[in-house]
C-alpha positions as CSV (number, residue, x, y, z in Angstrom):
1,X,0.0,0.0,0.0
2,X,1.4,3.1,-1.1
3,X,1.7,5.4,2.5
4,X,-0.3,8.7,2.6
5,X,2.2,11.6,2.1
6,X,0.8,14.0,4.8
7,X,1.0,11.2,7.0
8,X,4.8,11.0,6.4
9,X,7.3,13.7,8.7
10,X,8.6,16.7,7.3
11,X,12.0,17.4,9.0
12,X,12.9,21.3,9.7
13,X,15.3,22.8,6.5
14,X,18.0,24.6,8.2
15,X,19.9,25.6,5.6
16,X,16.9,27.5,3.0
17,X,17.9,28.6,0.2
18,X,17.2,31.7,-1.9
19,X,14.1,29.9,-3.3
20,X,12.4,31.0,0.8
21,X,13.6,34.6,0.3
22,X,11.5,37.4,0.9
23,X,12.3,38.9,-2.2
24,X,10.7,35.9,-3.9
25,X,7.5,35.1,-1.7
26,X,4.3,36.2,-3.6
27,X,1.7,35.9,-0.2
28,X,2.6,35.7,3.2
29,X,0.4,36.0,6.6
30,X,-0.9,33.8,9.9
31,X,1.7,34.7,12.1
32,X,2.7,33.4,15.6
33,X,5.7,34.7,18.1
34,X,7.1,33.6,21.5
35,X,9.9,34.7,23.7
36,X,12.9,32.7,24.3
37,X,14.0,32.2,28.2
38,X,17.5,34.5,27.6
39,X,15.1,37.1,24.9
40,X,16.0,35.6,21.9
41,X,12.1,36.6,19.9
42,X,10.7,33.9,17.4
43,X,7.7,34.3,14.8
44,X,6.3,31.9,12.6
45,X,4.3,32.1,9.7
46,X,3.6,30.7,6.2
47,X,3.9,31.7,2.3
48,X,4.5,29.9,-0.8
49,X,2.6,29.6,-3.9
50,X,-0.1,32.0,-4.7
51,X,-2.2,31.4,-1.7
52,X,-3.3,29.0,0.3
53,X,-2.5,26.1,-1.7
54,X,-0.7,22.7,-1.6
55,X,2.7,24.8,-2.4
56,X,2.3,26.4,1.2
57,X,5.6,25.9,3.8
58,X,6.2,27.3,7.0
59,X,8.9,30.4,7.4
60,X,10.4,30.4,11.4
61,X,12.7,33.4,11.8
62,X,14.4,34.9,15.0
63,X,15.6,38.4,16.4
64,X,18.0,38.6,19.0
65,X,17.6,42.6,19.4
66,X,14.0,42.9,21.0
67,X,12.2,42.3,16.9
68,X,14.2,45.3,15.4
69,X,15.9,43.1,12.9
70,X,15.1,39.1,11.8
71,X,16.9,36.2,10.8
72,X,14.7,35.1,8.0
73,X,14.2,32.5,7.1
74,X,15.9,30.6,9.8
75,X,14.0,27.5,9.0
76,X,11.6,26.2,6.7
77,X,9.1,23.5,6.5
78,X,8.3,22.6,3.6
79,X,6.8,19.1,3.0
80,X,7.2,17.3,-0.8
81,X,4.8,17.0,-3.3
82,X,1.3,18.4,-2.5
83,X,0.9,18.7,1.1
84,X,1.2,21.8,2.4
85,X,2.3,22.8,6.0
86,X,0.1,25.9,7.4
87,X,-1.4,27.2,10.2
88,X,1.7,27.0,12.3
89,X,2.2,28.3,16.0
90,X,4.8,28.7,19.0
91,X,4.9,28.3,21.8
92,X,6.9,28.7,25.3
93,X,6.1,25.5,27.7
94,X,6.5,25.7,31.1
95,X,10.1,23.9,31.0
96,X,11.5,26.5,28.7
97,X,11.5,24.6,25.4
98,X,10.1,26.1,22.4
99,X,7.7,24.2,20.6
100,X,6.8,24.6,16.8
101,X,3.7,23.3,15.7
102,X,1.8,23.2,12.3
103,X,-0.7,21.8,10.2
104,X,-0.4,19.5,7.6
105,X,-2.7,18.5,4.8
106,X,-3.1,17.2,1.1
107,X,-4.0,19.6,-1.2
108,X,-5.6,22.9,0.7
109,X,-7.8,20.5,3.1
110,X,-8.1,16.4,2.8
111,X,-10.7,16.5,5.5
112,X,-8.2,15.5,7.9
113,X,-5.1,17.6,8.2
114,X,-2.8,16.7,11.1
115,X,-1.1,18.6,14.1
116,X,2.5,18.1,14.1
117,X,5.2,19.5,16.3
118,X,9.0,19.9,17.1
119,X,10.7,20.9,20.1
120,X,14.1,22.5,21.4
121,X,15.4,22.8,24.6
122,X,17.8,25.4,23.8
123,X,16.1,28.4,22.1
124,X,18.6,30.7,22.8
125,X,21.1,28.9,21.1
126,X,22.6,30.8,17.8
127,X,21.6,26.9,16.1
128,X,19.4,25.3,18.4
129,X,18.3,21.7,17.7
130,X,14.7,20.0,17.0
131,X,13.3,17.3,18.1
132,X,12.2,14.8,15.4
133,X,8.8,15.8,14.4
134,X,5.7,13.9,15.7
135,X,2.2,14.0,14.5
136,X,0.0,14.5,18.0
137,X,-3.3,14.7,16.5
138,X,-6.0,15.2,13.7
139,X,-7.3,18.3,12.6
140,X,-5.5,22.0,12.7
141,X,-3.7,24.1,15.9
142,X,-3.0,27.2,15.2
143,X,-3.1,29.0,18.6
144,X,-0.9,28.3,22.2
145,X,-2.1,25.3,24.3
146,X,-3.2,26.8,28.0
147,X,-1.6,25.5,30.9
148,X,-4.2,24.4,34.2
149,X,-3.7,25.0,37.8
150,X,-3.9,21.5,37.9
151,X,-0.5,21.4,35.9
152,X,-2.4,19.4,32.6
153,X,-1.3,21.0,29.5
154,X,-4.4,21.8,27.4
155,X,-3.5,22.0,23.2
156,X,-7.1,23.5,21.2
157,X,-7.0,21.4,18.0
158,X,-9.8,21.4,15.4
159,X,-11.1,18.9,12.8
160,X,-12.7,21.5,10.2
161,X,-16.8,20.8,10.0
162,X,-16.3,21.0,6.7
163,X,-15.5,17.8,4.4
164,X,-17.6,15.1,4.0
165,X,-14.9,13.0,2.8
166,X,-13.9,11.3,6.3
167,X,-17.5,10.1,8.3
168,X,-14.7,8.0,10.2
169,X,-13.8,11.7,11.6
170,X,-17.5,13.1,12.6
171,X,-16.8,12.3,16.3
172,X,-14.2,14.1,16.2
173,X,-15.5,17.9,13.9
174,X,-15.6,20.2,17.0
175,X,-13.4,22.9,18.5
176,X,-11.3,20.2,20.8
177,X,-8.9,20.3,23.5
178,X,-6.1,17.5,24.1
179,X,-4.7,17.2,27.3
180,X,-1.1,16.2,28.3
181,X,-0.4,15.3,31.5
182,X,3.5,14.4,31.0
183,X,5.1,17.7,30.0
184,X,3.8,17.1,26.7
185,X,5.5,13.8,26.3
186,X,1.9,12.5,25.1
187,X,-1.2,14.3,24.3
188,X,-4.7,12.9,24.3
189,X,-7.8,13.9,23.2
190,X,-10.5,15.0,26.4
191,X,-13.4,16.7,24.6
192,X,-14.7,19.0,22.5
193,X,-17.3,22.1,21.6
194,X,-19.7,22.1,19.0
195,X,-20.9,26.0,18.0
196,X,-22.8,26.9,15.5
197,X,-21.5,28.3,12.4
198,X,-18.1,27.9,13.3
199,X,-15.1,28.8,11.0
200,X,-12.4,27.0,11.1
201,X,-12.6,27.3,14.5
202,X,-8.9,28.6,15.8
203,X,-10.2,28.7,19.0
204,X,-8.7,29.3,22.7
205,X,-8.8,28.4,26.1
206,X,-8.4,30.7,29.2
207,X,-9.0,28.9,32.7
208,X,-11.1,31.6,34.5
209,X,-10.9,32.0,38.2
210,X,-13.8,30.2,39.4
211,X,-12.0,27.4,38.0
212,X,-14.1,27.2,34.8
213,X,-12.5,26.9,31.0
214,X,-13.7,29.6,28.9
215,X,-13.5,28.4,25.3
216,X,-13.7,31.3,22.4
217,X,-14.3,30.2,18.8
218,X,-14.2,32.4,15.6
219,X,-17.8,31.9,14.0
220,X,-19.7,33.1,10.8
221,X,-21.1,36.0,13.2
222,X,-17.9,36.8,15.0
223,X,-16.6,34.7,18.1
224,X,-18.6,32.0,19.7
225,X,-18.2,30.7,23.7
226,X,-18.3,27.5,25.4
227,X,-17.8,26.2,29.1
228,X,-16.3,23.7,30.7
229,X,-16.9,22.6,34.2
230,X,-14.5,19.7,34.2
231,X,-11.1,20.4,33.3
232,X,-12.3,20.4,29.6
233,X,-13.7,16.8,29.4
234,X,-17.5,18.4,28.6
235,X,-18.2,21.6,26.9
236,X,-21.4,23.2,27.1
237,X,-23.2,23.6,23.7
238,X,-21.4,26.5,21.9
239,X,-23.7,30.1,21.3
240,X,-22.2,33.6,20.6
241,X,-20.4,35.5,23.0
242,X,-20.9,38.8,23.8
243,X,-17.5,39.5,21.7
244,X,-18.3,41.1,18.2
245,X,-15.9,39.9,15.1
246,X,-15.3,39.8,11.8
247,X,-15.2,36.4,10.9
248,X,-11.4,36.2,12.0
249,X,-9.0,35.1,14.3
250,X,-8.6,36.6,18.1
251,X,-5.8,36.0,20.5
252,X,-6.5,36.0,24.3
253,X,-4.5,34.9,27.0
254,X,-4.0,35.3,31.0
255,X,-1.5,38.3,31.9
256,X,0.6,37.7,35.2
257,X,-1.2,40.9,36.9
258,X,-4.5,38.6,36.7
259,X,-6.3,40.4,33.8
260,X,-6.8,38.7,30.5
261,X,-5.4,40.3,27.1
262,X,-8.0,40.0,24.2
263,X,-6.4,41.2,20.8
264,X,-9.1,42.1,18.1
265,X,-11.2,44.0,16.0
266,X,-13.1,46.7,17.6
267,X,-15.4,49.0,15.5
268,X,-14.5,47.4,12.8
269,X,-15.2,47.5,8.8
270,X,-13.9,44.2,7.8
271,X,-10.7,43.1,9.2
272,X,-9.9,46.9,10.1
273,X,-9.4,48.0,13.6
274,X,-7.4,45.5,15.4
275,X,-7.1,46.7,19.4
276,X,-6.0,45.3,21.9
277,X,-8.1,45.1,25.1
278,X,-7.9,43.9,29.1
279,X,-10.4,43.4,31.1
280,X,-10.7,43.2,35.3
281,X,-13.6,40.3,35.2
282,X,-12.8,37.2,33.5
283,X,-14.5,38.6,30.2
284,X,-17.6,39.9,31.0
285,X,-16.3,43.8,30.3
286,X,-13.4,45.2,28.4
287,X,-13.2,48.8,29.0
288,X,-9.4,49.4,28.3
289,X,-8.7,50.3,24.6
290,X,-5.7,50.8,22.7
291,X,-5.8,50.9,19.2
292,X,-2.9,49.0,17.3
293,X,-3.7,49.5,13.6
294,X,-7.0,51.1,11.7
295,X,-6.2,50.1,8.5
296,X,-8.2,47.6,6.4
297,X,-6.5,43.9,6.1
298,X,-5.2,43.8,9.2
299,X,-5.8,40.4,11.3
300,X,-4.4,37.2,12.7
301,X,-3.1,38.3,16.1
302,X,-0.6,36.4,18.1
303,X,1.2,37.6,21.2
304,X,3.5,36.9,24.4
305,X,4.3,39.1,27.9
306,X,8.0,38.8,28.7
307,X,9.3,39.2,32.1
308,X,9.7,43.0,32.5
309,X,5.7,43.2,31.1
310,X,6.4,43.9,28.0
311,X,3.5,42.7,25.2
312,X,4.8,41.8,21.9
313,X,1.6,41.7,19.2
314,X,2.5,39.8,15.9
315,X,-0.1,40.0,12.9
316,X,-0.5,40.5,9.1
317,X,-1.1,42.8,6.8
318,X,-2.7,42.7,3.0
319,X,-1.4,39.6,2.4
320,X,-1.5,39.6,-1.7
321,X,-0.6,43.1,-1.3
322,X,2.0,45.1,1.2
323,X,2.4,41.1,2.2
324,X,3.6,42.5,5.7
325,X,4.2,40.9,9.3
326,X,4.4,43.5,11.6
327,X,5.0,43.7,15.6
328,X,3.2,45.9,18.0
329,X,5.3,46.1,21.4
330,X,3.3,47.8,24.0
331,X,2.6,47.5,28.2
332,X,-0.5,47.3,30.1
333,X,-0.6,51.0,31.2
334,X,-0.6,52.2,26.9
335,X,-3.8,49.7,27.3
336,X,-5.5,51.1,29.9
337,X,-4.2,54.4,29.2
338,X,-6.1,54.2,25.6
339,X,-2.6,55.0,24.0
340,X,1.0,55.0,24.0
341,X,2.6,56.2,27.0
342,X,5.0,53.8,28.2
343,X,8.7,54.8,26.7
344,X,9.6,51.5,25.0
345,X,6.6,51.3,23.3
346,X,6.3,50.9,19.5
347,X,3.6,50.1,16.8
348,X,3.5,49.5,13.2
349,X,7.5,47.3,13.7
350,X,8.3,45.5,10.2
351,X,9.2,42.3,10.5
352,X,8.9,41.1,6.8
353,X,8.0,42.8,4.0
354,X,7.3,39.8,0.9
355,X,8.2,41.2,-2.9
């Protein structure tokens, strides 16, 4: 039997040649960044081809200079044939190693795709080394798992709801959460949401302080909710939050002063207005306001808060077009002071300009 080539590994290029450059990508966008223990900044994101398309790879770069300049690219995956590798994300694990995750599918979608990732332990390193890959579930993962109180790792991983191609899969087409409970050694699949008129889901999970999980999931109408009551093993039945979108992909995450970050549109015309937000009660309000960029085409958010409290927000911009991934550095008080005001802060950083 001949083996199913998105099933097959797809080993990190370290050594891309001028084929990657920027100067020759003609689409770029879905970005992802983390923070290295010693500084060292990473972003992910993905071009190739004309689009999304089985001629897609994934681009990992590296600043050692707070995101004024890149390394890029650093590394490259790029699988044979026609599987593309997409939708990729990074992430910081408790440990200090930097996992790289990504999709991988035949064609644009086989009604499968895959979650595969790589790890180093040494991210600070000038060459650090990967792990082999491993393939730790079906479906996409495109945003950072969540870490309980309980110490379980929680990865959101989605099977799109929509393929018919695989009824062996319908179990699994919901917004679902894997859990690891060895440091990511193994991860297994604990439940899932179903939502209405989800989109590809690209959902997220903050653990809320009454102990609940708090599931948001980009829909049709904007961004969908679901609750868990049980560490994630049963989600209530999804319905729309009280968060407004554009069809698109949020970031959210717990901030070490105890309010959450949300990062998305905000009195928007499309994919125009991306903000970024904080609120003081688990959700319910977000009065703090800053502005990060008002133009049109702006979208998939991805952020980290060093040590010092420093936010670095990664996202895309025209991605046929200007083909831009650009950094927005900011601190709680610019948030809550509706703009600007810490000294360090900048908006609008180039990280790669495509073309």
């Amino acid at each position: 039997m001949t083996p199913d080539p998105s099933l097959q590994p797809t080993v990190l290029n370290g050594d891309p040649g001028p084929q990657y450059a920027s100067a020759v990508r003609l689409w770029q966008g879905i970005p992802g960044i983390e923070r290295a223990p010693g500084g060292a900044l990473w972003a992910v994101w993905y071009s190739g081809g004309k689009g999304e398309g089985p001629d897609n790879y994934v681009v990992l770069a590296r600043s050692e200079d707070d995101g004024r300049t890149w390394r890029n690219p650093l590394f490259v995956v790029d699988p044979p044939g026609k599987v593309r590798a997409y939708d990729p994300c990074l992430w910081l694990d408790p440990r200090g190693r930097l996992w790289l995750f990504w999709a991988q599918s035949e064609e644009w979608y086989d009604g499968r795709a895959g979650v595969w990732g790589v790890q180093c332990a040494d991210p600070d390193s000038p060459r650090p080394a990967w792990s082999a890959p491993r393939r730790l579930a079906n479906g996409v993962m495109m945003n950072k798992p969540t870490v309980l109180a309980t110490g379980e790792w929680l990865m959101p991983a989605a099977v799109w709801d929509r393929d018919p191609r695989r009824p062996d899969l319908a179990a699994e087409r919901h917004s679902n959460v894997y859990v690891s409970r060895d440091e990511g050694q193994t991860w297994t699949w604990l439940g899932g949401a179903e939502t209405p008129q989800r989109a590809f889901d690209e959902h997220m999970v903050v653990e809320r302080r009454d102990g609940s999980l708090w599931m948001l999931i980009r829909t049709q109408y904007g961004v969908g909710e679901s609750v868990s009551l049980d560490r994630g093993r049963t989600w209530s039945e999804g319905r729309p939050s009280a968060i407004p979108g554009p069809n698109s992909r949020f970031f959210i995450r717990r901030l070490r002063s105890g309010r959450l970050l949300l990062v998305n549109h905000y009195g928007f015309t499309g994919r125009s207005h991306l903000t970024a937000m904080l609120s003081e009660d688990d959700g319910r309000t977000w009065p703090a306001r800053l502005l990060l960029d008002e133009r049109k085409a702006v979208s998939y958010p991805d952020g980290i808060e060093a040590p010092d409290g420093r936010l670095f927000i990664i996202y895309d911009f025209n991605r046929q077009s200007d083909r831009e991934i650009l950094l927005a550095v900011l601190r709680e008080e610019d948030i809550l002071s509706g703009r600007c005001v810490s000294p360090d802060a900048r908006l609008r950083v180039c990280v790669d300009r495509a073309g």
